[in-house]
N, C-alpha and C positions, 0 to 999 in steps of 0.2 A: 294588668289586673292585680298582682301581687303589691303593688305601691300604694293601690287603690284601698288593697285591704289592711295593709300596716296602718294608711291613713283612719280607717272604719275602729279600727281596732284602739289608735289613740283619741278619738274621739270617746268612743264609749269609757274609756277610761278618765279622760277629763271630765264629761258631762255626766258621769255616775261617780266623782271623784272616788276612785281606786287606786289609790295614791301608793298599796304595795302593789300592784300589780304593771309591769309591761307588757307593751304590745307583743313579746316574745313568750311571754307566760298564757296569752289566747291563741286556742286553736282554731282556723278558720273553719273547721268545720265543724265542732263541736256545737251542740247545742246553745246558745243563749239563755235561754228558759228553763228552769228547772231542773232538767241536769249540765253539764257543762257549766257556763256562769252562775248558772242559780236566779237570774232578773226574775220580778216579779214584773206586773202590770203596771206598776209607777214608773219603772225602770224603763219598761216601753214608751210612756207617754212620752217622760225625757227626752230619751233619744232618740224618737220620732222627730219630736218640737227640734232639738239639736241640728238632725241630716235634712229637716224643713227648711231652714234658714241657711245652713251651711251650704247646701247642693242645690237649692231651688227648685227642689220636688214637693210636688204637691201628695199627702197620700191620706190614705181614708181612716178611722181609726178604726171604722166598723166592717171594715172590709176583710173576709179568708182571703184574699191575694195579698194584703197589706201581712197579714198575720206570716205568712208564708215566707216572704222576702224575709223577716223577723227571725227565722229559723237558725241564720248564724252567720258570721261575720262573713261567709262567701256567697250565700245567698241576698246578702243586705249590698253589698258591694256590686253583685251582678244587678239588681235592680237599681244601683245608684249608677252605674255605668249606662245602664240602656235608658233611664229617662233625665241625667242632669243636663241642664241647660248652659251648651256652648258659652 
């Protein structure tokens, strides 16, 4: 799970180019939203669309369990673990 989340962590980083920051500078459990990273709503969209195409999960945009997983780089990485496709 830990490989999973370094991987989560350079993605967000790439596809929000945050070009100071590493994957060693995100906390896995820290917030995303607002506190912690600070992402706004577009920032969601991204890297939804990003872990869409990257992992082959499908997810809702309107969905509280989509919002949920969102929460922070160990929650987004637990939901990429239990639905990517082998």
């Amino acid at each position: 799970m830990q490989q999973l989340e370094e991987e989560v962590k350079q993605v967000i980083i790439d596809v929000l180019q945050l070009e100071d920051m590493t994957p060693a500078d995100i906390v896995s459990d820290a917030p995303l939203f607002v506190d912690g990273l600070g992402l706004d709503s577009i920032d969601a969209l991204e890297l939804g669309v990003a872990i869409q195409k990257r992992y082959g999960i499908s997810l809702s945009a309107d969905s509280a369990e989509t919002r949920n997983h969102f929460a922070s780089v160990q929650t987004l990485a637990a939901m990429i673990a239990s639905n990517r496709k082998k």
